[in-house]
N, CA, C and O atoms as a DFTB+ gen file, in Angstrom:
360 C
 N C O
     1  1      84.921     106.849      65.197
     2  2      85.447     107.035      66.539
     3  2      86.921     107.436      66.420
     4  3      87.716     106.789      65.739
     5  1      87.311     108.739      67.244
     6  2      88.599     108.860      66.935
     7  2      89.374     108.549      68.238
     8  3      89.071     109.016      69.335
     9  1      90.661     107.500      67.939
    10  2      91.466     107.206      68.613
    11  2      92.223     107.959      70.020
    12  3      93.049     108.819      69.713
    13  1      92.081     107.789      71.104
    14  2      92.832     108.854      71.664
    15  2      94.445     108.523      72.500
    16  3      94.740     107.622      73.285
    17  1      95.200     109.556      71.997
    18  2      96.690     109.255      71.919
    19  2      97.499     110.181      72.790
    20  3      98.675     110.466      72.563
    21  1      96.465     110.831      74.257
    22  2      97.022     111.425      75.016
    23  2      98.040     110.088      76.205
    24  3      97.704     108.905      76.173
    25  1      98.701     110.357      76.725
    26  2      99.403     109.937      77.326
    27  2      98.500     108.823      78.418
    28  3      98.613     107.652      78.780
    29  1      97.783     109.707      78.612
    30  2      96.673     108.815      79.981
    31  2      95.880     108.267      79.430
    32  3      95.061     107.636      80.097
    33  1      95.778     108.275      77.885
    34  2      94.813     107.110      77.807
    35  2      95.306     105.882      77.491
    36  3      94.697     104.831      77.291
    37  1      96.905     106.209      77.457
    38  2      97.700     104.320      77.438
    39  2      97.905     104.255      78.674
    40  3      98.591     103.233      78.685
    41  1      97.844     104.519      79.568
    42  2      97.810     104.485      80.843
    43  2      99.306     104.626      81.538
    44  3      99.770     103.974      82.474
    45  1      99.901     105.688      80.774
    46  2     101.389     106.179      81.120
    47  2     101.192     107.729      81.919
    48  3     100.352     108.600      81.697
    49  1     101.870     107.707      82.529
    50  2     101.418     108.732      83.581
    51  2     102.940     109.625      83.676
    52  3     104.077     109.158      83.749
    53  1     102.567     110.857      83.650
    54  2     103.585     111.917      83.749
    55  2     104.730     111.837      85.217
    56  3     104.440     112.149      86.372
    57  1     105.962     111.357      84.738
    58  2     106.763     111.938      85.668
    59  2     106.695     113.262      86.858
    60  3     107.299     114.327      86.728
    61  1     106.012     112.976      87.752
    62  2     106.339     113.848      88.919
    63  2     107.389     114.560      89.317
    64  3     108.393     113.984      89.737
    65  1     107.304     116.022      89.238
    66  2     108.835     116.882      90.025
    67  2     108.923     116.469      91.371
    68  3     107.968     116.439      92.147
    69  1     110.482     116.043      91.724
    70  2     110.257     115.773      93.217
    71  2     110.741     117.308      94.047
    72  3     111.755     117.989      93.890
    73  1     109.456     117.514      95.044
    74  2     110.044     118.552      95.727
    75  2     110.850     118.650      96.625
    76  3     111.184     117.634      97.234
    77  1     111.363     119.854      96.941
    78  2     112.319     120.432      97.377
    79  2     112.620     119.658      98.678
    80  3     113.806     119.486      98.961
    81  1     111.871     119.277      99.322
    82  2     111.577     118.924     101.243
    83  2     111.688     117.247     100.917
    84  3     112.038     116.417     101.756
    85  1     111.366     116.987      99.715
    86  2     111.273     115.364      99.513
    87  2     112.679     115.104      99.042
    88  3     112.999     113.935      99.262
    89  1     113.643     115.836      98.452
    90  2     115.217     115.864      98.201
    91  2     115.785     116.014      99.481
    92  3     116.440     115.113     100.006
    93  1     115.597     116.965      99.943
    94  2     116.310     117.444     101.118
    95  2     115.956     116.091     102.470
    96  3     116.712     115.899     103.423
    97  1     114.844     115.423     102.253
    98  2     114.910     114.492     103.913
    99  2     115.672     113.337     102.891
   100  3     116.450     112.542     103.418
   101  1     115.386     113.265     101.205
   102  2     116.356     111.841     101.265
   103  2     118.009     112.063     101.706
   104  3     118.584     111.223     102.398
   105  1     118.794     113.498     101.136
   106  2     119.717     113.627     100.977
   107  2     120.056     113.330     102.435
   108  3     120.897     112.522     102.831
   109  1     119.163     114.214     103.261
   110  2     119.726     114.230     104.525
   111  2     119.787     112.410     105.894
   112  3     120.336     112.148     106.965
   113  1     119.032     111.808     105.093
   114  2     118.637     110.585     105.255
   115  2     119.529     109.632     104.644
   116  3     119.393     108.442     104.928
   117  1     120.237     109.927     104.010
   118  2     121.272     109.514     102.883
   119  2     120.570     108.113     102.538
   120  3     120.934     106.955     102.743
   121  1     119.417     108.663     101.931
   122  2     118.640     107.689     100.658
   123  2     118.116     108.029      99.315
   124  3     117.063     107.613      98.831
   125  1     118.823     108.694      98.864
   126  2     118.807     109.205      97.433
   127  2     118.568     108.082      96.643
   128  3     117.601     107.670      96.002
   129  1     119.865     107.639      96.889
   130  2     119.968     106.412      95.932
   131  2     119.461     105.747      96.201
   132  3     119.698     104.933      95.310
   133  1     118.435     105.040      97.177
   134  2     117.922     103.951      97.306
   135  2     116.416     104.169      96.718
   136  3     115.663     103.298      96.282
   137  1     116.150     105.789      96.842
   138  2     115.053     106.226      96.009
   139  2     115.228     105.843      94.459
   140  3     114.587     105.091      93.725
   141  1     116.283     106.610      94.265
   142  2     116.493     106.556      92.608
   143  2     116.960     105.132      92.204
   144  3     116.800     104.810      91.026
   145  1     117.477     104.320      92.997
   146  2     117.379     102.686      92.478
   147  2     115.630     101.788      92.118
   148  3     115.153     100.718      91.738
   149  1     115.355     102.805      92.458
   150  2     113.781     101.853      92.637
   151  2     113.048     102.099      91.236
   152  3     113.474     102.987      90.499
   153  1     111.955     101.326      90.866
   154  2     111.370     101.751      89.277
   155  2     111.136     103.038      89.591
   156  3     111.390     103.720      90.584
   157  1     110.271     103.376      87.913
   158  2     109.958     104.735      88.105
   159  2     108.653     104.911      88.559
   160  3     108.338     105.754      89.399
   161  1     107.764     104.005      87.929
   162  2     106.354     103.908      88.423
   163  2     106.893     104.362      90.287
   164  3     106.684     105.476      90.767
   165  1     107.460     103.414      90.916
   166  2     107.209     103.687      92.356
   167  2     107.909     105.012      93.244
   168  3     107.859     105.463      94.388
   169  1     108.527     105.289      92.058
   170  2     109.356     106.881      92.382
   171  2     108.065     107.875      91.945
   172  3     108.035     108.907      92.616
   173  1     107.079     107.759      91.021
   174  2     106.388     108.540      90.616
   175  2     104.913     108.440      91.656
   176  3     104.387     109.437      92.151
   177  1     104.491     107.244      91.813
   178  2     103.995     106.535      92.857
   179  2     103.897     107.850      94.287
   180  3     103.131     108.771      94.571
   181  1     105.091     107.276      94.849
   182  2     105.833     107.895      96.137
   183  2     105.424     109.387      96.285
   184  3     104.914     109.917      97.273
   185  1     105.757     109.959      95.084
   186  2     105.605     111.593      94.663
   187  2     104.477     112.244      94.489
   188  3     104.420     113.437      94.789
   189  1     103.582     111.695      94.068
   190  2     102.292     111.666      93.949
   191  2     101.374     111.619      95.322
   192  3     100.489     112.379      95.716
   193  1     102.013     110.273      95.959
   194  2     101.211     109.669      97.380
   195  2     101.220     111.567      98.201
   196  3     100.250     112.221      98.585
   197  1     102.514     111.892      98.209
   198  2     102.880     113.226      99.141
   199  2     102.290     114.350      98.655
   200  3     101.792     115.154      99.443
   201  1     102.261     114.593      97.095
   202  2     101.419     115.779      96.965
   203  2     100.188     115.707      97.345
   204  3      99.611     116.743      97.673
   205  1      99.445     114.306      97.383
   206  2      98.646     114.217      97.402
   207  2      97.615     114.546      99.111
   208  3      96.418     114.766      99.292
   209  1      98.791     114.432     100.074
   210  2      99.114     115.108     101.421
   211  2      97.719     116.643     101.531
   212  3      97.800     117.634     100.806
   213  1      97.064     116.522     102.143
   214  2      96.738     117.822     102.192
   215  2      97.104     118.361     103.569
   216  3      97.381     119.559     103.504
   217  1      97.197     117.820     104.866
   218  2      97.544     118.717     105.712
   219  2      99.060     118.009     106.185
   220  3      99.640     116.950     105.945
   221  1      99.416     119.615     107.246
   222  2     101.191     119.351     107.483
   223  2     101.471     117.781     107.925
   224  3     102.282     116.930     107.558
   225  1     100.392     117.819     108.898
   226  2     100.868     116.119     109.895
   227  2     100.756     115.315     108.616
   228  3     101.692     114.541     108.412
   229  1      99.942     115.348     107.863
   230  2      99.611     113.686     106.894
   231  2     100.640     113.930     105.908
   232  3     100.776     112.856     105.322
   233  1     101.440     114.786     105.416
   234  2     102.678     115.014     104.914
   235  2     103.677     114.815     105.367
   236  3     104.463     114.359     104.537
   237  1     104.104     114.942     106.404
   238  2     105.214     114.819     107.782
   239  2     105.272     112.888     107.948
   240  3     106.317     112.264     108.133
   241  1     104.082     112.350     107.840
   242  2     103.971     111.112     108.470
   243  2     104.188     110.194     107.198
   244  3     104.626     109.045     107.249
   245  1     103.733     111.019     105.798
   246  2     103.815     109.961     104.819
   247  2     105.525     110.492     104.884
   248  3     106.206     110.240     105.878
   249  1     105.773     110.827     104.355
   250  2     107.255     111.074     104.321
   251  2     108.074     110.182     105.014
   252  3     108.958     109.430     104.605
   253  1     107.546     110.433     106.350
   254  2     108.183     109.817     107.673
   255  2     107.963     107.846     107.186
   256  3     108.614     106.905     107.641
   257  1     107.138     107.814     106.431
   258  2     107.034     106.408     105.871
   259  2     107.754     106.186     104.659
   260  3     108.093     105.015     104.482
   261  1     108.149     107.201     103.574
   262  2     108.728     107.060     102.501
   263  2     110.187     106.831     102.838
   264  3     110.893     106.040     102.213
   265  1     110.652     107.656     103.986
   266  2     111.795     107.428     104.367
   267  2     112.327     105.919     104.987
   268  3     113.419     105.371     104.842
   269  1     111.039     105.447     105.780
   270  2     111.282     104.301     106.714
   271  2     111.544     103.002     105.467
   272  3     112.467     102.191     105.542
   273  1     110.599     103.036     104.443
   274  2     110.622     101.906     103.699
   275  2     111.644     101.759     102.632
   276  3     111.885     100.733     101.997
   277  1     112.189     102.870     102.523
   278  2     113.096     102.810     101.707
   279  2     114.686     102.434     102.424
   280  3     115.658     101.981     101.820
   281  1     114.590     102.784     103.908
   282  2     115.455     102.587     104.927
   283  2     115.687     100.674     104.609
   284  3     116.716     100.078     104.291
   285  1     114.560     100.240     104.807
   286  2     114.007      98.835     104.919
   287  2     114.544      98.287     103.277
   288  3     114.999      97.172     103.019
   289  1     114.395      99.096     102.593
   290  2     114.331      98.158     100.991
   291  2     113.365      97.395     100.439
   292  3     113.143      97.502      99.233
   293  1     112.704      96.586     101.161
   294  2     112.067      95.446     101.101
   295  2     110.719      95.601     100.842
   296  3     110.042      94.730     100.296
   297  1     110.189      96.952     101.306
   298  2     108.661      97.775     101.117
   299  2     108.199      98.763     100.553
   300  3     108.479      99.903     100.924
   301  1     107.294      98.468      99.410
   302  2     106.670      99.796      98.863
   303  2     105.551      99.663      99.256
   304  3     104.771      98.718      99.136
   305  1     105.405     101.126      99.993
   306  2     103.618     101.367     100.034
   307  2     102.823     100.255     101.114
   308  3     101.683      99.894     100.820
   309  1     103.528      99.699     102.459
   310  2     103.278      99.204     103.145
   311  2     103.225      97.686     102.964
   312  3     102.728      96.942     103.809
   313  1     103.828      97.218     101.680
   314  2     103.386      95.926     101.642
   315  2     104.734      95.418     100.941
   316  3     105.343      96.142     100.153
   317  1     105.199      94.016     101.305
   318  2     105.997      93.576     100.848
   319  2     106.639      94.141      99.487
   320  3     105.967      94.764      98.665
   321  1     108.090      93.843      99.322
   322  2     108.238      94.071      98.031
   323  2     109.469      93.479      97.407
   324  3     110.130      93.635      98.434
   325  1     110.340      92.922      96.572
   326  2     111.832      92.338      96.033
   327  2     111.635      93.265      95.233
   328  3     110.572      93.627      94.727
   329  1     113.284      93.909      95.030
   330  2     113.154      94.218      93.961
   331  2     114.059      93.161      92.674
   332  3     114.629      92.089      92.879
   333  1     113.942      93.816      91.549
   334  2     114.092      92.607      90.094
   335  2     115.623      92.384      90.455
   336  3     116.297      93.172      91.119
   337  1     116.096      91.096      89.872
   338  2     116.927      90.801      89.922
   339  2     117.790      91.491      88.651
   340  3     117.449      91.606      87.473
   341  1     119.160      91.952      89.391
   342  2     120.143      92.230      87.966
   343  2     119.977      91.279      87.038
   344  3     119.883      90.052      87.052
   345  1     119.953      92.646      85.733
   346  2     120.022      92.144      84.235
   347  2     121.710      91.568      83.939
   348  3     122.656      92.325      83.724
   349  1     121.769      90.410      83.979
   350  2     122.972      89.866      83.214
   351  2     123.391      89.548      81.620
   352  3     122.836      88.725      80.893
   353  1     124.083      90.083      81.406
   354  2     124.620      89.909      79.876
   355  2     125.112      88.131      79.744
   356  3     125.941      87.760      80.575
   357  1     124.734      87.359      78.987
   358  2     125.349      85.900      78.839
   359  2     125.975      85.822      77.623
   360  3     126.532      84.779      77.281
């Protein structure tokens, strides 16, 4: 049996390009950073959820939710969330 050592079969999943319209409502939303503070899984997550969009409204509305929860902090993906506490040096 030969081993397989593609990426998806450790269950690591390719970084998503974020598009153009998904930069432009954070910038303009001024939540960049609250995007890019978050893991990557849920940045890749997020990116995924929207391509995954097939028509304008269900794109418009997830968005319109990517924006709201990240507004909030507290929610990924409709459901509670903390994020980790700072790493301290002792």
């Amino acid at each position: 049996m030969v081993a397989m050592t593609t990426p998806f079969a450790r269950g690591v999943r390719r970084p998503k390009p974020m598009p153009g319209f998904v930069k432009s409502a954070l910038t303009k939303a001024k939540l960049m950073n609250a995007f890019l503070e978050r893991p990557e899984y849920q940045r890749n997550d997020y990116l995924a959820w929207l391509d995954g969009a097939k028509l304008a409204d269900q794109k418009k509305a997830r968005l319109a939710q990517l924006l709201d929860e990240l507004g909030k902090g507290d929610v990924y993906m409709g459901a509670p969330w903390s994020p980790p506490p700072p790493v301290t040096k002792t």
